[in-house]
TORKOLKE-789332 format. One record per atom (N, C-alpha, C): residue number from 1; residue in three letters; chain; x negated, y negated, z negated. Coordinates in nm, 4 decimals. Atoms other than C-alpha are relative to their C-alpha. Layout:
<pts>
[pt NUM; 'ALA'; 'A'; [X; Y; Z]]
...
</pts>
This chain:
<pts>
[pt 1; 'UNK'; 'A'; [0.0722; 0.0487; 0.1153]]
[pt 1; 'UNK'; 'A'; [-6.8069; -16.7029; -13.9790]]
[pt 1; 'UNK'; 'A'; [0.0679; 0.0537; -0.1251]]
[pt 2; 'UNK'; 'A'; [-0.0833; -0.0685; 0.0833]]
[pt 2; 'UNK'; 'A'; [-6.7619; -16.5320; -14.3016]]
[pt 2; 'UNK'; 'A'; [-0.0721; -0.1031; -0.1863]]
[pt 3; 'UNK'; 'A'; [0.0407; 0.0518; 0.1630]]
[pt 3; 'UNK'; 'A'; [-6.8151; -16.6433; -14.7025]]
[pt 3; 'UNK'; 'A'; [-0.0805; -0.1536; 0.0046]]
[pt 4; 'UNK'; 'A'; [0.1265; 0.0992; -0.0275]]
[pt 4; 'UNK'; 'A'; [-6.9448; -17.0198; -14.6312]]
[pt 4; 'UNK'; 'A'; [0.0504; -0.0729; -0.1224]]
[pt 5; 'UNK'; 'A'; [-0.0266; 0.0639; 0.0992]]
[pt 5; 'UNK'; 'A'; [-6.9758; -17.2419; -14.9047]]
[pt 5; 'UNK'; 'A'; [0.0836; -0.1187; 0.0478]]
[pt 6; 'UNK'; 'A'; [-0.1404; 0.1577; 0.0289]]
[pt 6; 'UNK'; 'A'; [-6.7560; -17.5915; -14.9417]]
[pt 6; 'UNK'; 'A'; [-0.1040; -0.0962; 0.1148]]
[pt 7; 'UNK'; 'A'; [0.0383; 0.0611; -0.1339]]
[pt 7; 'UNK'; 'A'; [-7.0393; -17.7658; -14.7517]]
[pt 7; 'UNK'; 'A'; [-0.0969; 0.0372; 0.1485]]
[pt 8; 'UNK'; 'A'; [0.0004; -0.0540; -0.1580]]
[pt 8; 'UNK'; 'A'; [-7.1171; -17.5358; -14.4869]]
[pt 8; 'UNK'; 'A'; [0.1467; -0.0192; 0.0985]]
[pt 9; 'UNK'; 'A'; [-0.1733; 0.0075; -0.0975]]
[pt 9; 'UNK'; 'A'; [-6.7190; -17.5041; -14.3876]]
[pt 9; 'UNK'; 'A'; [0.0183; -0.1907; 0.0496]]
[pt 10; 'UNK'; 'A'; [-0.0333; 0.0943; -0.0548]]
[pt 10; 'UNK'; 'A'; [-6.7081; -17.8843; -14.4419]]
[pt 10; 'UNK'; 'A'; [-0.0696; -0.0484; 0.1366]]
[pt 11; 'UNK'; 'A'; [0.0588; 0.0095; -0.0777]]
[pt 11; 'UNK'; 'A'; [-6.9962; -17.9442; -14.2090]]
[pt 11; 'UNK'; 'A'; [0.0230; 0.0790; 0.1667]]
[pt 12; 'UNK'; 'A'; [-0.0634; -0.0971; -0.1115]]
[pt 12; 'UNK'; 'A'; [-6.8706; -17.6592; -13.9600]]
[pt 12; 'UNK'; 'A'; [0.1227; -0.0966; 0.0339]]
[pt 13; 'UNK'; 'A'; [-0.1018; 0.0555; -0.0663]]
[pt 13; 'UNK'; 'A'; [-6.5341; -17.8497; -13.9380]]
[pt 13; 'UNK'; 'A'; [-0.0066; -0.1362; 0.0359]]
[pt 14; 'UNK'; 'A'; [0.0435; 0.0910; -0.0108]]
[pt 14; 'UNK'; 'A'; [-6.7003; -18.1889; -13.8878]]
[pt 14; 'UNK'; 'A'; [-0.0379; 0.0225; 0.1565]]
[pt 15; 'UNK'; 'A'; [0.0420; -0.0637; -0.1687]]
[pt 15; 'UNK'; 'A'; [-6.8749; -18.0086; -13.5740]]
[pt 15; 'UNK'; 'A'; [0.0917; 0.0513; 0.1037]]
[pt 16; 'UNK'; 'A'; [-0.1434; -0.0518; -0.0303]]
[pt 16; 'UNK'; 'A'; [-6.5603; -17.8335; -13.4639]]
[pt 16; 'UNK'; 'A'; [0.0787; -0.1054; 0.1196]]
[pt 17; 'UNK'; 'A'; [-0.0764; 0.1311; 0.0437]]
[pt 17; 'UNK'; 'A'; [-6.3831; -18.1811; -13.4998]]
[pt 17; 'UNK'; 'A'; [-0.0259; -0.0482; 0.1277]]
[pt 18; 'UNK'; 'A'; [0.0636; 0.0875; -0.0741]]
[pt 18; 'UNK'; 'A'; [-6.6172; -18.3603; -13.2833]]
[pt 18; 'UNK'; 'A'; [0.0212; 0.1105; 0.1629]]
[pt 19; 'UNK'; 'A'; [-0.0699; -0.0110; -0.0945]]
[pt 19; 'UNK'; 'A'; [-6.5349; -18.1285; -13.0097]]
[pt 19; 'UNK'; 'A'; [0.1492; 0.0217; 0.0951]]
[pt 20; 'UNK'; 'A'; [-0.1181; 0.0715; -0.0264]]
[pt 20; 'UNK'; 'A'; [-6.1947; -18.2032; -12.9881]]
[pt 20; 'UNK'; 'A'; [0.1034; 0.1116; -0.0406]]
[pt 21; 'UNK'; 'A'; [-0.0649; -0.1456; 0.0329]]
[pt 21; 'UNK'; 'A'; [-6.0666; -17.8467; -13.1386]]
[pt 21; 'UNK'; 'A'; [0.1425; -0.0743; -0.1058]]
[pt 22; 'UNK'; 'A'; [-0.0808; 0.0721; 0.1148]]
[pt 22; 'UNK'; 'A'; [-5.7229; -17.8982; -13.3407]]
[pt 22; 'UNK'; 'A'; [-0.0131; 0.0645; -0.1376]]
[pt 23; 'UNK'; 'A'; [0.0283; -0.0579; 0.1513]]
[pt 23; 'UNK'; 'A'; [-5.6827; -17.8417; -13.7152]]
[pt 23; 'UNK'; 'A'; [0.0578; 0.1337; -0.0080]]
[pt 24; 'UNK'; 'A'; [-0.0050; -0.1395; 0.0032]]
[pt 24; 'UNK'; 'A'; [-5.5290; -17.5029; -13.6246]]
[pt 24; 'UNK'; 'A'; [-0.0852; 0.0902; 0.0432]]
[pt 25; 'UNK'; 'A'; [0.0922; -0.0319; -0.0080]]
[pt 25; 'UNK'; 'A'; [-5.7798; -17.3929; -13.4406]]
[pt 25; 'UNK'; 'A'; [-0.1526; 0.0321; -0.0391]]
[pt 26; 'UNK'; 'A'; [0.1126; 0.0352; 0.0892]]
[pt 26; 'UNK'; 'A'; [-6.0460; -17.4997; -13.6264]]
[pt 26; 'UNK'; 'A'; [0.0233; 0.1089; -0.1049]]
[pt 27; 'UNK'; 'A'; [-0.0487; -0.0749; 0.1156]]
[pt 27; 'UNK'; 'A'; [-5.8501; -17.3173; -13.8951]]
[pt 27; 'UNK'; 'A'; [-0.0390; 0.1787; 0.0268]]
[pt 28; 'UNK'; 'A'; [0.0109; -0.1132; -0.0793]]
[pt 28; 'UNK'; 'A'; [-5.8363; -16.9814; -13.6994]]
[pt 28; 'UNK'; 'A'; [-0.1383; 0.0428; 0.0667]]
[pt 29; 'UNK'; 'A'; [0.1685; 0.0100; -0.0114]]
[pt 29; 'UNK'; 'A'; [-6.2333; -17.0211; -13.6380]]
[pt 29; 'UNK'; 'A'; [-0.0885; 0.0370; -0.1129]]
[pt 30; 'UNK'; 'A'; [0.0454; 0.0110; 0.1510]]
[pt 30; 'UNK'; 'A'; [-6.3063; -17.0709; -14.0000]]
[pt 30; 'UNK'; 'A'; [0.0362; 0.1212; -0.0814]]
[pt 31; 'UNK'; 'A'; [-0.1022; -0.0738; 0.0969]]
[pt 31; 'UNK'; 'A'; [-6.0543; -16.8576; -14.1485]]
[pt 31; 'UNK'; 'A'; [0.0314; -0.0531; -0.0918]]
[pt 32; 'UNK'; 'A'; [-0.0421; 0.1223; 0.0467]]
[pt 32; 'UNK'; 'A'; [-5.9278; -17.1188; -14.3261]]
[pt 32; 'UNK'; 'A'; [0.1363; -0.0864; 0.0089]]
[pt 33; 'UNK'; 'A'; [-0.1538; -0.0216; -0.0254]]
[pt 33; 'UNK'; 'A'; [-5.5939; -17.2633; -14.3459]]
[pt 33; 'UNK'; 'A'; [-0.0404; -0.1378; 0.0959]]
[pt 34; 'UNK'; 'A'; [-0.0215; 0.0576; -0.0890]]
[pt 34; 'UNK'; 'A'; [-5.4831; -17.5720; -14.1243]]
[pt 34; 'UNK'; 'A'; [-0.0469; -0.1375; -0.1276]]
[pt 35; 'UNK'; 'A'; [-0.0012; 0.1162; 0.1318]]
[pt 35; 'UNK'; 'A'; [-5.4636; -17.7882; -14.5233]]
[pt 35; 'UNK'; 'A'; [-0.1336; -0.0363; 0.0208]]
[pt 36; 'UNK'; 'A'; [0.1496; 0.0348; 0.0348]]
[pt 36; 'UNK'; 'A'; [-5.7975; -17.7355; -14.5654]]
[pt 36; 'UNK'; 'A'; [-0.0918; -0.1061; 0.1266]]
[pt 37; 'UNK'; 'A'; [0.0244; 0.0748; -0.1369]]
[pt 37; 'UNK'; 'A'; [-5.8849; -17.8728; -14.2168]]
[pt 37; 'UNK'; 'A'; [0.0002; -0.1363; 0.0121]]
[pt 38; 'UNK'; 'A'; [-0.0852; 0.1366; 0.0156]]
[pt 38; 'UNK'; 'A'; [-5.6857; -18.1753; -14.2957]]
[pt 38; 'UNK'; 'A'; [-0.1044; -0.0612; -0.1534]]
[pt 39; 'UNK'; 'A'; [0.0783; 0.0346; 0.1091]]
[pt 39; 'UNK'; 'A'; [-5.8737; -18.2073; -14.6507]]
[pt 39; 'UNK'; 'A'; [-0.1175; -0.0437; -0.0035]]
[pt 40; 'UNK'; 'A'; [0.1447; -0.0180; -0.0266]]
[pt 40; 'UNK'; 'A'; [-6.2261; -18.1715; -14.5029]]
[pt 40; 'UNK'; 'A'; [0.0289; -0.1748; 0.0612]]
[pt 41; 'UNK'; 'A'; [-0.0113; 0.0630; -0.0691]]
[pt 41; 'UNK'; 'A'; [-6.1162; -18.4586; -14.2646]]
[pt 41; 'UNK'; 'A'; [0.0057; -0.1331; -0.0978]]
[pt 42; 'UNK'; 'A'; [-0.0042; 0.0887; 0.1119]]
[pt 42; 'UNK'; 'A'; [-5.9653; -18.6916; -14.5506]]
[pt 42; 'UNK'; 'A'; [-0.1274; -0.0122; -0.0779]]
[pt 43; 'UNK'; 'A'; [0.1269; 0.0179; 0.0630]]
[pt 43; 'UNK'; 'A'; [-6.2841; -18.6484; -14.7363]]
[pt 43; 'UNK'; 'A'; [-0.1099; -0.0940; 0.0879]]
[pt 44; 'UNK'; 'A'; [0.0337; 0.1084; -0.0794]]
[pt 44; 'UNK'; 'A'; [-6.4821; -18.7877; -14.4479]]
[pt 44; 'UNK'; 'A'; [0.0637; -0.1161; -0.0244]]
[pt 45; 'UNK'; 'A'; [-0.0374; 0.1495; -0.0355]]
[pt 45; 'UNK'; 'A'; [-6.2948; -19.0612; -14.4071]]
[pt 45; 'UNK'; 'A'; [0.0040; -0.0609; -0.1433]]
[pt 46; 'UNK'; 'A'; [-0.0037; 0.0423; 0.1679]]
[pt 46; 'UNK'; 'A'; [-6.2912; -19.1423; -14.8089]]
[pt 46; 'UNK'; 'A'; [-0.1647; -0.0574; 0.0089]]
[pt 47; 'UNK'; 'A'; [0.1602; 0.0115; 0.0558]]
[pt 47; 'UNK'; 'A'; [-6.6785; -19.0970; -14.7975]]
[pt 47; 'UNK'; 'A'; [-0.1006; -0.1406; 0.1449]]
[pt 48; 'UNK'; 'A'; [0.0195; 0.0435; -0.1611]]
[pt 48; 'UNK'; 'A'; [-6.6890; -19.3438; -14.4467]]
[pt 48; 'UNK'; 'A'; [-0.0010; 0.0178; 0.1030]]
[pt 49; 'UNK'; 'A'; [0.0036; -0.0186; -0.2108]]
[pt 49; 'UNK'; 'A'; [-6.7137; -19.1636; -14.1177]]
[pt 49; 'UNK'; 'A'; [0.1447; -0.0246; 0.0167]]
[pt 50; 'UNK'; 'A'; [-0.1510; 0.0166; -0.0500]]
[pt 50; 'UNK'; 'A'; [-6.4610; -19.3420; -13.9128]]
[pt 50; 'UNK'; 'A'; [0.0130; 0.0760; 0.1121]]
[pt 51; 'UNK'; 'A'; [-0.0364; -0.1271; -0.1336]]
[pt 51; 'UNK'; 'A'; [-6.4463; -19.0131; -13.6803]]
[pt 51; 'UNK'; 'A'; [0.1244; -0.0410; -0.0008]]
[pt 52; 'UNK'; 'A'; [-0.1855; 0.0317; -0.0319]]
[pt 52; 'UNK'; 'A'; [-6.1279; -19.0548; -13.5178]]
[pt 52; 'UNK'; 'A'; [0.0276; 0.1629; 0.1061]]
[pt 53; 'UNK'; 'A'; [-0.0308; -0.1430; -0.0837]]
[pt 53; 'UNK'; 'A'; [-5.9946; -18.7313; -13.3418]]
[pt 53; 'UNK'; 'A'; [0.0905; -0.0222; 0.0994]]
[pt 54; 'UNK'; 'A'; [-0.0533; 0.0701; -0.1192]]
[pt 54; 'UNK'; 'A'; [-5.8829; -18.7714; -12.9930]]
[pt 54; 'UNK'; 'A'; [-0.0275; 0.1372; 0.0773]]
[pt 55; 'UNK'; 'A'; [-0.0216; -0.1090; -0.0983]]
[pt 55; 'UNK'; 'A'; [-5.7603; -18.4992; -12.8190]]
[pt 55; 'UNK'; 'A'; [-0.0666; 0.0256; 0.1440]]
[pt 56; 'UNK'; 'A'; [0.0541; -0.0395; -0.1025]]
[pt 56; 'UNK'; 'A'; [-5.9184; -18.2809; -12.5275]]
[pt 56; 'UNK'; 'A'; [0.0841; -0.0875; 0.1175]]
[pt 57; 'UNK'; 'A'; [-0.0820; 0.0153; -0.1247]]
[pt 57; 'UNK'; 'A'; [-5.8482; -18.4280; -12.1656]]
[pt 57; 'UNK'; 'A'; [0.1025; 0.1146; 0.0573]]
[pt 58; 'UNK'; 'A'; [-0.0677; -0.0775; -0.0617]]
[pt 58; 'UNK'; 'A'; [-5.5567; -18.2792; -12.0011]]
[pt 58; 'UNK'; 'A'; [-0.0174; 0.0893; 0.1089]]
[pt 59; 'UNK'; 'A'; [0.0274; -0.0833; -0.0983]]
[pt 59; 'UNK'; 'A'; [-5.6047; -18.0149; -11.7399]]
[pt 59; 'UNK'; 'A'; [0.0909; 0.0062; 0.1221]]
[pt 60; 'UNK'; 'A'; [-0.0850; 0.0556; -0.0761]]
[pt 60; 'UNK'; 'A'; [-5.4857; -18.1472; -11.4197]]
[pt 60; 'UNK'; 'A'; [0.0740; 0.1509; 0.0638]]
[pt 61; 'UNK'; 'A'; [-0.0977; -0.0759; -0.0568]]
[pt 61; 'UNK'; 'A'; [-5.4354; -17.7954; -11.2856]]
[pt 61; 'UNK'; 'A'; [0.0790; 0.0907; -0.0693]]
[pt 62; 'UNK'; 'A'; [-0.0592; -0.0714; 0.0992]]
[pt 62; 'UNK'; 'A'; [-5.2997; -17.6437; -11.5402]]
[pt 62; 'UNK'; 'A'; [0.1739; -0.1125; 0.0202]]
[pt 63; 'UNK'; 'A'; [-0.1216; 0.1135; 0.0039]]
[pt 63; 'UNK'; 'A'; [-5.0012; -17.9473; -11.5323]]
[pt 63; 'UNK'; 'A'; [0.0505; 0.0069; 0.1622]]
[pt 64; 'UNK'; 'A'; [-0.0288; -0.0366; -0.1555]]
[pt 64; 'UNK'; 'A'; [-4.9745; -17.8438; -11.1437]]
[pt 64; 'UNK'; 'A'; [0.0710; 0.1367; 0.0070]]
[pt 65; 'UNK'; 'A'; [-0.0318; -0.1943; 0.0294]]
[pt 65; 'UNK'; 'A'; [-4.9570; -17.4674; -11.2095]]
[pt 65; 'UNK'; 'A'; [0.1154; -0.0217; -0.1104]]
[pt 66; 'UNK'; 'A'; [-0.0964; 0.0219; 0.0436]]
[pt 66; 'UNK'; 'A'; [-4.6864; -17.5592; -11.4976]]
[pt 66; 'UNK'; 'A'; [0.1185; -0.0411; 0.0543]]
[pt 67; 'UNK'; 'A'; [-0.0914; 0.0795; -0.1042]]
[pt 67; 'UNK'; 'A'; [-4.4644; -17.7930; -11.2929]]
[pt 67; 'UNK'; 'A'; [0.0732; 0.1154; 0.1335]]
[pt 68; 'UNK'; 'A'; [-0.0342; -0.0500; -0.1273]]
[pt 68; 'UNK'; 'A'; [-4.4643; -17.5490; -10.9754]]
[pt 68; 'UNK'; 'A'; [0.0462; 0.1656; -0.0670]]
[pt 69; 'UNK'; 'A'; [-0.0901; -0.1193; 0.0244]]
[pt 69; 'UNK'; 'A'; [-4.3095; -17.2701; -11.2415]]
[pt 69; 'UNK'; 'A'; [-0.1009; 0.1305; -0.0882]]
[pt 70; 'UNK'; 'A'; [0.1136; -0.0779; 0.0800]]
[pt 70; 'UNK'; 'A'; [-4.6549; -17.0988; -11.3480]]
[pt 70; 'UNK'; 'A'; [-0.0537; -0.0089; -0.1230]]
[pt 71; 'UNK'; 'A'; [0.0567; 0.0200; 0.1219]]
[pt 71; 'UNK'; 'A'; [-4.7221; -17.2022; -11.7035]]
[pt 71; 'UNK'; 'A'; [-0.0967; 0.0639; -0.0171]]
[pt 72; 'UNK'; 'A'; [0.1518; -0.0720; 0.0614]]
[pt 72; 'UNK'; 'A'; [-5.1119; -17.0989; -11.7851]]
[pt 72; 'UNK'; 'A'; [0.0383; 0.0345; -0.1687]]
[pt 73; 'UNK'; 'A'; [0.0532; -0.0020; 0.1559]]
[pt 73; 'UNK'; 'A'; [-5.1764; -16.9633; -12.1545]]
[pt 73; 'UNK'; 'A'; [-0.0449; -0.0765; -0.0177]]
[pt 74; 'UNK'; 'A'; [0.0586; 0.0509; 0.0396]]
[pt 74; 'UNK'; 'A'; [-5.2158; -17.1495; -12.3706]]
[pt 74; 'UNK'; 'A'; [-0.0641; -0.1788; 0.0248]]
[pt 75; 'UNK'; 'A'; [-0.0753; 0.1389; -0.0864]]
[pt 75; 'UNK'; 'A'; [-5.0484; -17.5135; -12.2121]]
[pt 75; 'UNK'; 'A'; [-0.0165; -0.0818; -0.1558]]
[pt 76; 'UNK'; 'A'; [0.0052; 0.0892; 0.1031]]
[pt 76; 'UNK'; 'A'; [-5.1200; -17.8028; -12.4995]]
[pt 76; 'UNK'; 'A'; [0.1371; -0.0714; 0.0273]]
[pt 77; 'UNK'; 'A'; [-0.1047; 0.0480; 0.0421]]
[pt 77; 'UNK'; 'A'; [-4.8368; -18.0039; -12.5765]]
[pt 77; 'UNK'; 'A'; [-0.0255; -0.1536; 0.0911]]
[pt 78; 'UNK'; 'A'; [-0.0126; 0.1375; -0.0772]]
[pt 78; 'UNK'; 'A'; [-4.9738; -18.3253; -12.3908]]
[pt 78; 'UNK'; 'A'; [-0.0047; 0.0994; 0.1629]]
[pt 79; 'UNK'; 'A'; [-0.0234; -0.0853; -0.1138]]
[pt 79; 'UNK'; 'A'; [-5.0038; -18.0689; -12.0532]]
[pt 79; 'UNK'; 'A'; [0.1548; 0.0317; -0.0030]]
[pt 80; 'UNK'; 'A'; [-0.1083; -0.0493; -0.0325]]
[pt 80; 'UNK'; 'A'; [-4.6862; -17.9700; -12.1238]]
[pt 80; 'UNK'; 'A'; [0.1135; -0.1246; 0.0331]]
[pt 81; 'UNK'; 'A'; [-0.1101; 0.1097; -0.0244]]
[pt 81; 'UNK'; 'A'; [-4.5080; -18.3483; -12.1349]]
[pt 81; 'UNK'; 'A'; [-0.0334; -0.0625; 0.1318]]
[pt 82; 'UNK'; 'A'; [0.0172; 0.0060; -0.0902]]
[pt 82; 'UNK'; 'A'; [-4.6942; -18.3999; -11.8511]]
[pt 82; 'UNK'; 'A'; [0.0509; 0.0184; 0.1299]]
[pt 83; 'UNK'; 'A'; [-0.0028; -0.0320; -0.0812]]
[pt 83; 'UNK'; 'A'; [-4.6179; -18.1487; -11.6336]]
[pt 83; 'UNK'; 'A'; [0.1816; -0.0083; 0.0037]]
[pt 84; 'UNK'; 'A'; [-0.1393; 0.0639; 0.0011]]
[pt 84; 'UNK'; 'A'; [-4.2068; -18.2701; -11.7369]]
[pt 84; 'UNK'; 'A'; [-0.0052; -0.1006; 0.0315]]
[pt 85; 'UNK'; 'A'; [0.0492; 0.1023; -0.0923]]
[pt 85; 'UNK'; 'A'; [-4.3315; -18.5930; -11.6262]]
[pt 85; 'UNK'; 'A'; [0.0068; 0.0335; 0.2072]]
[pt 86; 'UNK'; 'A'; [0.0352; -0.0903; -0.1003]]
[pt 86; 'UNK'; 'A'; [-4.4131; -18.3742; -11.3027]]
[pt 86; 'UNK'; 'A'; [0.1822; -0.0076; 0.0370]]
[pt 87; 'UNK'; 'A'; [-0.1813; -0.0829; -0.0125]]
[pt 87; 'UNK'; 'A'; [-4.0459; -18.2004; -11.2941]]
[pt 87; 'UNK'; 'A'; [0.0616; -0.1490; 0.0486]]
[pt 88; 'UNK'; 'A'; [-0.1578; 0.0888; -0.0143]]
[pt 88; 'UNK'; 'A'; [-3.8469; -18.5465; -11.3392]]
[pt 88; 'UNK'; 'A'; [-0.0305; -0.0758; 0.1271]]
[pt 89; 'UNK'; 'A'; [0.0294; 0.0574; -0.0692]]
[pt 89; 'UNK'; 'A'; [-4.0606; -18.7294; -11.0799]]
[pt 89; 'UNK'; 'A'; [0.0422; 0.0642; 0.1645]]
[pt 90; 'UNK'; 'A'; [-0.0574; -0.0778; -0.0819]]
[pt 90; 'UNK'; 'A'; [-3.9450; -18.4494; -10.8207]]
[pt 90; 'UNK'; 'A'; [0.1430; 0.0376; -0.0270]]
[pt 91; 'UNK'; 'A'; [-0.1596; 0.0017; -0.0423]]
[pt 91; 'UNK'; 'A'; [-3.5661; -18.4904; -10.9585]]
[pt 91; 'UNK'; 'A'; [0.0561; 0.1375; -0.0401]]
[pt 92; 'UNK'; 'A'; [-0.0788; -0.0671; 0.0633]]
[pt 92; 'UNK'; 'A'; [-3.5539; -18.1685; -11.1242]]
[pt 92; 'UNK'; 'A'; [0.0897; 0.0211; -0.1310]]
[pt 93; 'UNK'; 'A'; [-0.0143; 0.0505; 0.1270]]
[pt 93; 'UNK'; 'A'; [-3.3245; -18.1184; -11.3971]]
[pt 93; 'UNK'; 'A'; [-0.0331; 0.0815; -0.1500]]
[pt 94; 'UNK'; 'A'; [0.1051; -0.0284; 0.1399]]
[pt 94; 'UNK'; 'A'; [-3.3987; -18.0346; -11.7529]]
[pt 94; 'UNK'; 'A'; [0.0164; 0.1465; -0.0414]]
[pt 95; 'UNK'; 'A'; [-0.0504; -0.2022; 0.0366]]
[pt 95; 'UNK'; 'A'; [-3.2272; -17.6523; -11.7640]]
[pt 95; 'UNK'; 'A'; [-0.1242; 0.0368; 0.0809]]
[pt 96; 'UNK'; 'A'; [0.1174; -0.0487; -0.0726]]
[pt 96; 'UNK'; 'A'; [-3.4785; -17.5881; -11.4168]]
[pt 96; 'UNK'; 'A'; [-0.1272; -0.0685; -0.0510]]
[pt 97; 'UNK'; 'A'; [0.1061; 0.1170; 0.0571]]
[pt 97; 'UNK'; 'A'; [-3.7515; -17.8275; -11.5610]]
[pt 97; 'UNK'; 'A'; [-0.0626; 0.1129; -0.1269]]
[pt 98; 'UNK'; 'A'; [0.0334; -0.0570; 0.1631]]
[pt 98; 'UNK'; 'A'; [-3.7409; -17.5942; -11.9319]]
[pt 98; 'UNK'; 'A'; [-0.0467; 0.1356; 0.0808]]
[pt 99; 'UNK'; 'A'; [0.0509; -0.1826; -0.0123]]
[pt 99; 'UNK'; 'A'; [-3.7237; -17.2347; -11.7027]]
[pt 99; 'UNK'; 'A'; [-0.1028; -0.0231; 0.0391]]
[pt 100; 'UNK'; 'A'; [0.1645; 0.0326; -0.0741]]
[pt 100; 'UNK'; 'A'; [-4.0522; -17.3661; -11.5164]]
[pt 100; 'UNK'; 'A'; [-0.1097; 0.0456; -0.1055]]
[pt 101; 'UNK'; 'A'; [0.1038; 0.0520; 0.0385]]
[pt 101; 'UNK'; 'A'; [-4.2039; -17.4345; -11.7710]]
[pt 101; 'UNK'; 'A'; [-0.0147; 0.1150; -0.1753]]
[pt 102; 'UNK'; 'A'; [-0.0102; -0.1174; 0.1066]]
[pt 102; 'UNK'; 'A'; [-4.0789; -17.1578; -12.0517]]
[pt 102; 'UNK'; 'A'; [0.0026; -0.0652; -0.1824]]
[pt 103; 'UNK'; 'A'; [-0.0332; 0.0639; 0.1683]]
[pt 103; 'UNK'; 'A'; [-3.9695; -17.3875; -12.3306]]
[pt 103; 'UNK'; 'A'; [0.1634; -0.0407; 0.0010]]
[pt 104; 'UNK'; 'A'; [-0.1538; 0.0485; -0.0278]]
[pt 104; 'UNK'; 'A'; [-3.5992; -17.5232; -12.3924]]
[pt 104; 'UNK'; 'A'; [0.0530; -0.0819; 0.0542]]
[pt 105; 'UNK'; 'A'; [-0.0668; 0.1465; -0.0373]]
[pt 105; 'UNK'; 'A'; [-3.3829; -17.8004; -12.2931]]
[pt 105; 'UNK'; 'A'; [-0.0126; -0.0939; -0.0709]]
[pt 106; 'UNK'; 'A'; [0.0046; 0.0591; 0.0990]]
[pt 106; 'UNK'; 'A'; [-3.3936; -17.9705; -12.5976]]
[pt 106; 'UNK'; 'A'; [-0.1551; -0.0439; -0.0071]]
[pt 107; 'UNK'; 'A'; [0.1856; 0.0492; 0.0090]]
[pt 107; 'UNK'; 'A'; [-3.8324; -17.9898; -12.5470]]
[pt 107; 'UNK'; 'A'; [0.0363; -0.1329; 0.0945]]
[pt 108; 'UNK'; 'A'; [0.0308; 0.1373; -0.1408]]
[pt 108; 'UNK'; 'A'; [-3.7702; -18.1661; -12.1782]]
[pt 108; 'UNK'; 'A'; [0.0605; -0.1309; -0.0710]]
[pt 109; 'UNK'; 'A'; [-0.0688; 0.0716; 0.0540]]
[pt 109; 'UNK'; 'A'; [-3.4924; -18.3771; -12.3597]]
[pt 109; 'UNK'; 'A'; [-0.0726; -0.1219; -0.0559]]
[pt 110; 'UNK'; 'A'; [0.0451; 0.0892; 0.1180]]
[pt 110; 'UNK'; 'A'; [-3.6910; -18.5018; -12.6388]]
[pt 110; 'UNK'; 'A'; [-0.1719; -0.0522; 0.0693]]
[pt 111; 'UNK'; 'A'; [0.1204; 0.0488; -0.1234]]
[pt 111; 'UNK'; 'A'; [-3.9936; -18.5083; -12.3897]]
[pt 111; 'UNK'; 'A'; [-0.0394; -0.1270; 0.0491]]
[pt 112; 'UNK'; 'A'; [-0.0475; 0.0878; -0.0902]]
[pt 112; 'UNK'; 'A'; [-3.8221; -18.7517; -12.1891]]
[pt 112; 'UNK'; 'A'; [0.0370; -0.1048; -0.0418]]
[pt 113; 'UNK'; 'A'; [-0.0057; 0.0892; 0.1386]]
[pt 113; 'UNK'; 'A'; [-3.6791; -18.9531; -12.5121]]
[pt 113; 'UNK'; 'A'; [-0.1219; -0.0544; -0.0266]]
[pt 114; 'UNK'; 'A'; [0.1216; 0.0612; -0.0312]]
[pt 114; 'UNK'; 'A'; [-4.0134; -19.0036; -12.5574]]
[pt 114; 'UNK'; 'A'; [-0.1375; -0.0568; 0.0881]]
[pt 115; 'UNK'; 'A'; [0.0382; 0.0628; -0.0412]]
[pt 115; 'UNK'; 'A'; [-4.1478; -19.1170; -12.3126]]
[pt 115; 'UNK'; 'A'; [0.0431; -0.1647; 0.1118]]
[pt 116; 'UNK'; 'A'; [-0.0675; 0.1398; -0.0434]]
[pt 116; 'UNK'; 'A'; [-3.8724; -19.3942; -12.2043]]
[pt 116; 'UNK'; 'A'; [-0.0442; -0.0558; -0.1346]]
[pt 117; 'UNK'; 'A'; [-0.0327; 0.0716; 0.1205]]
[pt 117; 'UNK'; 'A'; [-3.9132; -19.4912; -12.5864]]
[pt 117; 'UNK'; 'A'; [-0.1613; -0.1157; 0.0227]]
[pt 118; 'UNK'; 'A'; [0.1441; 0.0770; 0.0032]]
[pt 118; 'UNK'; 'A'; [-4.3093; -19.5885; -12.5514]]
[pt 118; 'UNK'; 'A'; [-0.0457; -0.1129; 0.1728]]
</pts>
């Protein structure tokens, strides 16, 4: 999409929104920054829609294929605490847990921090 006015983009990221895309994405769709994303959103909610944004379901095999060492492109961040969920429940630890999964020690760590905390 190229040259849209203020309420085509807003309306585009309203639609976007509603299918569960994040504000970077959305952004990277639009050509548009991530602010603006966030601005469009605040405006709604100023003007009443109580849209609430609620992330895509997780992808069970994708959190299977992570865990067993395969990370897919393009792994979301709740797939990814998941599939460390995965790791600790099989007793691995957080150095083999991070190479699996192609992030650090310090992710599983704080991973894991959070989810004893909640």
């Amino acid at each position: 999409m190229s040259a849209l006015t203020p309420a085509q983009r807003h309306a585009a990221i309203a639609e976007l929104d509603r299918q569960g895309l994040s504000a970077q994405a959305i952004a990277k769709q639009l050509g548009c920054t991530p602010r603006t994303v966030h601005r469009a959103r605040s405006k709604r909610r100023a003007a009443g829609d109580i849209w609430i944004w609620t992330g895509p379901e997780p992808d069970q095999v994708a959190i299977e294929r992570a865990a067993a060492g395969e990370p897919p492109e393009g792994l979301t961040w709740i797939e990814r605490r998941a599939a460390i969920a995965q790791c600790d429940q099989w007793g691995l630890p957080a150095a083999v847990t991070a190479a699996r999964l192609g992030c650090t020690r310090q992710t599983v760590y704080y991973a894991r921090s959070r989810r004893t905390a909640a």
